[in-house]
C-alpha positions in Angstrom: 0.0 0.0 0.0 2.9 2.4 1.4 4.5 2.1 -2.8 0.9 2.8 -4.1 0.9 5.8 -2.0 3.9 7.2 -2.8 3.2 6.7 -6.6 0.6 8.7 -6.8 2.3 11.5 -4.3 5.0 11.6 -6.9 2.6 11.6 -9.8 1.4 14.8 -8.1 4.8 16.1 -7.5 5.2 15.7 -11.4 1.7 17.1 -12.2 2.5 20.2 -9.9 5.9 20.5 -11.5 4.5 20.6 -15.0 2.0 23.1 -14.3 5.1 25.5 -12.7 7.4 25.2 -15.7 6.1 26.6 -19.1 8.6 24.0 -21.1 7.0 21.4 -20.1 4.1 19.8 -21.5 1.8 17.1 -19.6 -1.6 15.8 -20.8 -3.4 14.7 -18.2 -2.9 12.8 -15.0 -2.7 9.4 -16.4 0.4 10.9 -18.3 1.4 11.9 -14.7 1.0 8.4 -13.5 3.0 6.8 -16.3 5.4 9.7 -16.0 6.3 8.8 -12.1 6.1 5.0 -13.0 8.6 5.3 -16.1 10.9 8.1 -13.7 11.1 5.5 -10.9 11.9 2.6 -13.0 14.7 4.7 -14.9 16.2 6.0 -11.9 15.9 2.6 -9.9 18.3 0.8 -13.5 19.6 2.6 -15.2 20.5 6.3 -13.2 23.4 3.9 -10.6 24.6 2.5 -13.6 25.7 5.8 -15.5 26.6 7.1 -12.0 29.0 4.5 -11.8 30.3 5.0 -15.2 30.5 8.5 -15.1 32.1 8.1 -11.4 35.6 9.8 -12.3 34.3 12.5 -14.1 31.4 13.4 -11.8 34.1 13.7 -8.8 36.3 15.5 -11.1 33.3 18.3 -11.4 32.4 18.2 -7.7 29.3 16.1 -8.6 28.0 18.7 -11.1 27.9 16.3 -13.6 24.7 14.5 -11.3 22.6 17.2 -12.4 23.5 16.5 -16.2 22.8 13.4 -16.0 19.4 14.0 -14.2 18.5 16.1 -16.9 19.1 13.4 -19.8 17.0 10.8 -17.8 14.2 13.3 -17.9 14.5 13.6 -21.6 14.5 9.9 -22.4 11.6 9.6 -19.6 10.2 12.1 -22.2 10.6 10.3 -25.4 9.9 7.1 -23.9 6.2 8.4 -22.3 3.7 9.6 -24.8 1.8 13.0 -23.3 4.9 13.9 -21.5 7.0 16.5 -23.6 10.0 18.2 -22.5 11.1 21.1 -24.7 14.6 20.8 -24.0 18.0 20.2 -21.7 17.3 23.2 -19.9 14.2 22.8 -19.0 15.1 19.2 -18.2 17.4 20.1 -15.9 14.9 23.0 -14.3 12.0 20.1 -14.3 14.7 18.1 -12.1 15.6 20.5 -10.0 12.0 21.6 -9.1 10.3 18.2 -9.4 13.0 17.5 -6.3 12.0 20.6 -4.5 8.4 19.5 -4.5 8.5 15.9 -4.2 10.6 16.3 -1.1 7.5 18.9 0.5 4.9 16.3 -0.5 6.2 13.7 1.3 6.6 15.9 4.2 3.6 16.6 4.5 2.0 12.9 3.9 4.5 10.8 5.7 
């Protein structure tokens, strides 16, 4: 029940996130859903393995180089989920950013 939960909060996060940032495009809340299901499945496979890859070089840049990669998992999570469009890096890399910010208030506030 507790993963259900904290699906949909960040299928809200998402939703909310959209709404904030005019580069992003999101059709509907079943887009949200599929949005936070596809973002949770990249992060949990493939984000630790180009982490690991990219290990040298993201110590070498003071672990700048995390946000980068953030950014490019939000763009394939974009190609890969129809009725989520993301016009670009930067706004990728906003969408991260911000989409961390409020995901980290909403579950605050419900757990």
């Amino acid at each position: 029940m507790g993963l259900l939960i904290k699906w949909i909060v960040n299928a809200v996060a998402v939703v909310i996130t959209a709404y904030l940032l005019p580069g992003v495009r999101l059709s509907g809340f079943f887009a949200a859903l599929v949005t936070a299901l596809v973002l949770g499945l990249v992060n949990v496979f493939i984000r630790p393995l180009l982490l690991l890859l990219t290990l040298p070089l993201n110590i070498l840049t003071l672990g700048l180089l995390t946000f980068v990669i953030n950014a490019l998992l939000i763009l394939l999570t974009s190609a890969l989920v129809p009725g989520f469009e993301v016009r670009g890096f930067w706004w990728a890399l906003l969408f991260s950013l911000v989409l961390s910010i409020i995901n980290y208030a909403l579950n605050v506030v419900v757990f």
